[in-house]
C-alpha positions as a Markdown table, in Angstrom:
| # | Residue | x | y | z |
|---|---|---|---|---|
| 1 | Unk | 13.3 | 39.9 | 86.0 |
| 2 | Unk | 10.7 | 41.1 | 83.7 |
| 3 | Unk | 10.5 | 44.6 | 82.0 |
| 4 | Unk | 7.7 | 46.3 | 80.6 |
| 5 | Unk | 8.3 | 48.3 | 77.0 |
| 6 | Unk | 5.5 | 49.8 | 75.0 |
| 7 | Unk | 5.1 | 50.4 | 71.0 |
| 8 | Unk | 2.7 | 52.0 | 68.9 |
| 9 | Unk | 1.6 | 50.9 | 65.6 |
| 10 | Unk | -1.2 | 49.5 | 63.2 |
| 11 | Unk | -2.8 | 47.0 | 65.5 |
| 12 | Unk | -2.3 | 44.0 | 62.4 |
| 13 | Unk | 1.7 | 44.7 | 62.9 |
| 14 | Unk | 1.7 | 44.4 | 66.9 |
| 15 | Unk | 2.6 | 40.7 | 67.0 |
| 16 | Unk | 4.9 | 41.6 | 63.9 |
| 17 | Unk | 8.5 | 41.7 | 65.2 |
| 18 | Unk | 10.5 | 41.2 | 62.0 |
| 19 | Unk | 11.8 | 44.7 | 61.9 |
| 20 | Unk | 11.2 | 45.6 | 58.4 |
| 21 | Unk | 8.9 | 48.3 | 59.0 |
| 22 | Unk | 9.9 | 52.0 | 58.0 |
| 23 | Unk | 12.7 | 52.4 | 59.9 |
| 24 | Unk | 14.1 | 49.2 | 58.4 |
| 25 | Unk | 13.4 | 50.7 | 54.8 |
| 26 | Unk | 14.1 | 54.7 | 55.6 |
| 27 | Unk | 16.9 | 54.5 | 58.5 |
| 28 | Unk | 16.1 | 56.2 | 61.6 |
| 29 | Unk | 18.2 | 57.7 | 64.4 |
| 30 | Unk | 19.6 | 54.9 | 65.5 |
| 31 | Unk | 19.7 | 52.3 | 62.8 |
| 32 | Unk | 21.0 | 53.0 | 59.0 |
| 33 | Unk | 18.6 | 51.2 | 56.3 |
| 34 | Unk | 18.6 | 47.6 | 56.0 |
| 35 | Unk | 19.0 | 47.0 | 59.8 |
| 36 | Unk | 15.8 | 45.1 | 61.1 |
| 37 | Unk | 14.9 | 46.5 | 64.2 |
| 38 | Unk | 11.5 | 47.9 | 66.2 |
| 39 | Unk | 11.7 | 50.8 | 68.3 |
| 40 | Unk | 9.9 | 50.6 | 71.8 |
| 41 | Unk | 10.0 | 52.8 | 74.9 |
| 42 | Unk | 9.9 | 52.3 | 78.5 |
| 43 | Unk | 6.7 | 53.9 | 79.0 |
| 44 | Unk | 3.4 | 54.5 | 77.3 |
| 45 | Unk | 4.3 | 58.2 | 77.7 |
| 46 | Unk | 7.6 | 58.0 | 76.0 |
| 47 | Unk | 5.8 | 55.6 | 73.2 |
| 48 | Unk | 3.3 | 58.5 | 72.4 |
| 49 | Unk | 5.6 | 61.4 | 72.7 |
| 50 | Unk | 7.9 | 59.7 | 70.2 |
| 51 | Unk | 5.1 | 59.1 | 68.0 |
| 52 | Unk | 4.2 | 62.7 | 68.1 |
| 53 | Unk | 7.4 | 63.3 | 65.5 |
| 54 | Unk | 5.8 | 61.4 | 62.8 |
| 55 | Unk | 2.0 | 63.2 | 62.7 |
| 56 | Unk | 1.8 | 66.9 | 62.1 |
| 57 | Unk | -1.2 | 66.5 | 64.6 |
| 58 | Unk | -1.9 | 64.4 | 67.0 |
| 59 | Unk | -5.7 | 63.8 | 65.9 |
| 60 | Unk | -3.9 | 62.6 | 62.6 |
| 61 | Unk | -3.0 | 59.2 | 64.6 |
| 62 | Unk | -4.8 | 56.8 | 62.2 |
| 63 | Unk | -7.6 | 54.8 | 64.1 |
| 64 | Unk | -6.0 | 52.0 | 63.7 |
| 65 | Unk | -3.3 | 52.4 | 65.7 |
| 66 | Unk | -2.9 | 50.9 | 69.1 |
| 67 | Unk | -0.5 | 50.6 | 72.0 |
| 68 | Unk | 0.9 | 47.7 | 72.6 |
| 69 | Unk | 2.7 | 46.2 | 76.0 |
| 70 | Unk | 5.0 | 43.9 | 76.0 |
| 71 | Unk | 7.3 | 41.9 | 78.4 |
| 72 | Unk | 11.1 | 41.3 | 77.9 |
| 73 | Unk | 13.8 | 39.1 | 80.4 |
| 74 | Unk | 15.7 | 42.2 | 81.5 |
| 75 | Unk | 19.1 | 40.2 | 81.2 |
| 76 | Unk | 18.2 | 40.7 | 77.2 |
| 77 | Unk | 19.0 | 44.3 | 77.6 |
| 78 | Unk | 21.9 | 46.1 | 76.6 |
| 79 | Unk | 22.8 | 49.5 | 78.6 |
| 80 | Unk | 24.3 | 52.1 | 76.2 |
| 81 | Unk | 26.3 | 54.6 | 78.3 |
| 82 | Unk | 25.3 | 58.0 | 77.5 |
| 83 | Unk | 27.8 | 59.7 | 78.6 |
| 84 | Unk | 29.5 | 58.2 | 75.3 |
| 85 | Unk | 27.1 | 60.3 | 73.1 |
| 86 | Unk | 27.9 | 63.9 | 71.5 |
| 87 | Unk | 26.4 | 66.9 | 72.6 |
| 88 | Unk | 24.2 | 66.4 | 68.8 |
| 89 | Unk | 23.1 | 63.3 | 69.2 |
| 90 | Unk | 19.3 | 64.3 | 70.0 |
| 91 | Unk | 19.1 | 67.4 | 66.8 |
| 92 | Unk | 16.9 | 66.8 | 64.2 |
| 93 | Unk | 17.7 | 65.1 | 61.4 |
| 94 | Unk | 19.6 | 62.4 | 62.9 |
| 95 | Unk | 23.2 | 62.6 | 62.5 |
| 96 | Unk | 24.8 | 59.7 | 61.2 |
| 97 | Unk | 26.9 | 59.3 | 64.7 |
| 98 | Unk | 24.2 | 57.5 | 65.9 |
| 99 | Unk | 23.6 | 55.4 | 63.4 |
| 100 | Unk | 26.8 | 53.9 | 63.5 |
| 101 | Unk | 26.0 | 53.7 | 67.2 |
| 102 | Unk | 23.2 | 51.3 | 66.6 |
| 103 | Unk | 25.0 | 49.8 | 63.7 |
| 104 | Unk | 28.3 | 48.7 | 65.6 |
| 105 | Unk | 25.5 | 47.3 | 68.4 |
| 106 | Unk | 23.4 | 45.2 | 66.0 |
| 107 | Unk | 26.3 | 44.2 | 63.8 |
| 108 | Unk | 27.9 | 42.9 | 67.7 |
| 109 | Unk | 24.9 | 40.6 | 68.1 |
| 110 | Unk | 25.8 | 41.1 | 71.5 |
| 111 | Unk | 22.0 | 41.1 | 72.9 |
| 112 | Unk | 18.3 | 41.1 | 72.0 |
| 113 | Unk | 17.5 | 44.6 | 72.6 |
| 114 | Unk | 19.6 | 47.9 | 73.5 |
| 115 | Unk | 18.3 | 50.8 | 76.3 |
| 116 | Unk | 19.1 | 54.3 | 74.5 |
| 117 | Unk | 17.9 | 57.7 | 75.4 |
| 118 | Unk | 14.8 | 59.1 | 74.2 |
| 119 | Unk | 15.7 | 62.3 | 72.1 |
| 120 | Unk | 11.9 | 63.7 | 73.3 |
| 121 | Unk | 13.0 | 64.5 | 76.6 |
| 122 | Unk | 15.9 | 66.0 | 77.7 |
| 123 | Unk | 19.1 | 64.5 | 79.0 |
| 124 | Unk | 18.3 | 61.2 | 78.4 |
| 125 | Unk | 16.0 | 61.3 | 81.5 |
| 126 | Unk | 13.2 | 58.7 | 80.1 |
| 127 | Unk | 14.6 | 56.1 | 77.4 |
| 128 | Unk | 13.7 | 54.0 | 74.5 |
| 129 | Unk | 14.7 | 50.7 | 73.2 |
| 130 | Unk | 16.6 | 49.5 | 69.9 |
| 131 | Unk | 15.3 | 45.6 | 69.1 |
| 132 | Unk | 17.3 | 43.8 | 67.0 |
| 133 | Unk | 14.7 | 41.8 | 65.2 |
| 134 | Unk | 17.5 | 39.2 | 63.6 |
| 135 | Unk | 18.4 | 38.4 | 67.3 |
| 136 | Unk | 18.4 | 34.6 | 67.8 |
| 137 | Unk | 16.2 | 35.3 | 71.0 |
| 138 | Unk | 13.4 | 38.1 | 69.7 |
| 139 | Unk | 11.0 | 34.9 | 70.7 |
| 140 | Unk | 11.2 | 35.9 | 74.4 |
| 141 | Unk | 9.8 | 40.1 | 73.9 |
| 142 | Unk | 5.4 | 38.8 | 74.3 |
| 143 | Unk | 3.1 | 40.7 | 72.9 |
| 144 | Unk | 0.2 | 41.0 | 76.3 |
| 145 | Unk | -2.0 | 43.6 | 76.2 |
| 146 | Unk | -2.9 | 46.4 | 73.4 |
| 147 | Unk | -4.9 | 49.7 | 74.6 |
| 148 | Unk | -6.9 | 52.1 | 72.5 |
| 149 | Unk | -4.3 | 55.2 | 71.1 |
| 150 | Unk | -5.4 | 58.5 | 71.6 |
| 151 | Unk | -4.1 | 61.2 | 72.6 |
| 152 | Unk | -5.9 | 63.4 | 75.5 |
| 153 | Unk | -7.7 | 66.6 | 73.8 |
| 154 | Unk | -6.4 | 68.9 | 76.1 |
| 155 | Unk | -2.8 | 68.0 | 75.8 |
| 156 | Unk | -2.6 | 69.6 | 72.2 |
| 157 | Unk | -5.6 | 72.1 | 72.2 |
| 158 | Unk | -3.0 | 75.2 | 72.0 |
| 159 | Unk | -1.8 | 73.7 | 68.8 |
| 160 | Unk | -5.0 | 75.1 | 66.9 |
| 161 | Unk | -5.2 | 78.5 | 68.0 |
């Protein structure tokens, strides 16, 4: 079986899965710095909201930007069991408990990528994925359609007034 991820970035650095983007050179929530990995989610939704933390506003998105979709073999996919996580996992910043989550996991080689919850929505009800760019297999996530990103104008028009 197939699944479908999404991510959003410059549209020059869609094809680019090496992993040694900002998260690779600043850490992020679930990878300390120095770990080559690309963040995707398992919807366009998720993808945008996620994006959301990183832009004051949303018509800040630089033009540039695109969403890409991509295909991964499911059996490439790691399940983390969330029940596993502390009650602070999702609090901003980032605790280090999750980075030694997704350190132990990439360090373990144990699969491609790893399904984790997304800490935009609550209880872990719509999820991301961790890539682990050094993965012997990160041939087999394809690049196959990119979309336009922008965000709706009524979504955020509150955010003005």
């Amino acid at each position: 079986m197939i699944s479908t991820i999404y991510r959003i970035s410059p549209e020059q650095f869609l094809a680019n899965l090496s992993g040694r983007g900002g998260s690779y050179q600043d850490g992020a929530r679930w990878n300390p710095v120095g770990y080559p990995v690309i963040y995707m989610a398992f919807s366009a939704s998720t993808a945008m909201l996620e994006m959301a933390n990183y832009v004051p506003h949303p018509s800040l998105v630089p033009k540039d930007y695109k969403i890409g979709e991509y295909e991964i073999p499911t059996d490439l996919i790691d399940i983390f069991d969330q029940s596993k996580l502390p009650e602070e996992w999702a609090d901003f910043p980032h605790s280090s408990i999750t980075q030694e989550i997704g350190k132990e996991w990439l360090d373990s080689g144990s699969n491609l990528a790893l399904k984790l919850p997304s800490c935009c929505v609550p209880n872990g009800l719509d999820c991301i994925m961790l890539i682990n760019a050094n993965h012997p297999q990160i041939d087999k996530i394809k690049l196959i359609s990119t979309t336009d990103m922008r965000y709706n104008e009524r979504t955020f028009s509150g955010m003005d007034s």
